[in-house]
C-alpha positions as CSV (number, residue, x, y, z in Angstrom):
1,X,6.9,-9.2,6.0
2,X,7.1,-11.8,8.9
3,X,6.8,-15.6,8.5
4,X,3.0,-16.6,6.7
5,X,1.4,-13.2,7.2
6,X,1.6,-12.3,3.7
7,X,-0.1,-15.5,2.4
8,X,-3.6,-14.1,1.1
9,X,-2.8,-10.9,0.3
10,X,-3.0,-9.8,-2.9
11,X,-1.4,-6.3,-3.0
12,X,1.6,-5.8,-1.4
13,X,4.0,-2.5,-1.0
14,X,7.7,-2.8,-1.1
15,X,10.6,-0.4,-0.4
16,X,12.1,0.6,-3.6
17,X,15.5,0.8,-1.8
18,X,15.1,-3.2,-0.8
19,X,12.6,-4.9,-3.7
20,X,12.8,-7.5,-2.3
21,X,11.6,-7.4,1.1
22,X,7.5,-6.8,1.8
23,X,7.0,-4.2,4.1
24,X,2.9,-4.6,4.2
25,X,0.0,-5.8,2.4
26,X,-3.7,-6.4,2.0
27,X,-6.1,-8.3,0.7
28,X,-8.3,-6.8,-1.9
29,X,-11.9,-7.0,-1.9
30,X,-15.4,-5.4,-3.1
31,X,-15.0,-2.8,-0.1
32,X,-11.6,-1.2,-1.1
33,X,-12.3,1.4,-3.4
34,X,-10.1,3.4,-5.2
35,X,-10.3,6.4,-3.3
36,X,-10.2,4.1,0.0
37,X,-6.6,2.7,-1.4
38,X,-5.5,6.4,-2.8
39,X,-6.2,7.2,1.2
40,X,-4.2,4.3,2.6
41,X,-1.5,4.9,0.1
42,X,-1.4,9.1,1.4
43,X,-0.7,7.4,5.0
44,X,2.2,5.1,4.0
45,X,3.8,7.7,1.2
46,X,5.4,11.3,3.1
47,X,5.5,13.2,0.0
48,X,6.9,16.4,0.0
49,X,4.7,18.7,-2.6
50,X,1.0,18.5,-2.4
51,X,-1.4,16.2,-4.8
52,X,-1.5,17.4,-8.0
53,X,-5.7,17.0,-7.5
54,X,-7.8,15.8,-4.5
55,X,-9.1,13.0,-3.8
């Protein structure tokens, strides 16, 4: 991530490829729940087989 923009954040997602550069973040809080961060995580991750369950 760019310059200060990760300072606050408290959950961050990296490329496995490159650990060692941040590509996003966000800070977590009483309003993420689970299923909201299962839902973020289904827009970041291209997956090729369906979920085992939904959400």
């Amino acid at each position: 991530m760019v310059g200060g923009k990760a300072i606050g954040r408290d959950v961050h997602f990296y490329n496995f490829a490159e650990p060692d550069k941040a590509l996003g973040g966000l800070i977590l809080n009483p309003s993420v729940t689970g299923k909201n961060f299962l839902s973020m995580l289904g827009i970041l991750i291209v997956a090729s087989a369906p979920p085992a369950r939904p959400l």
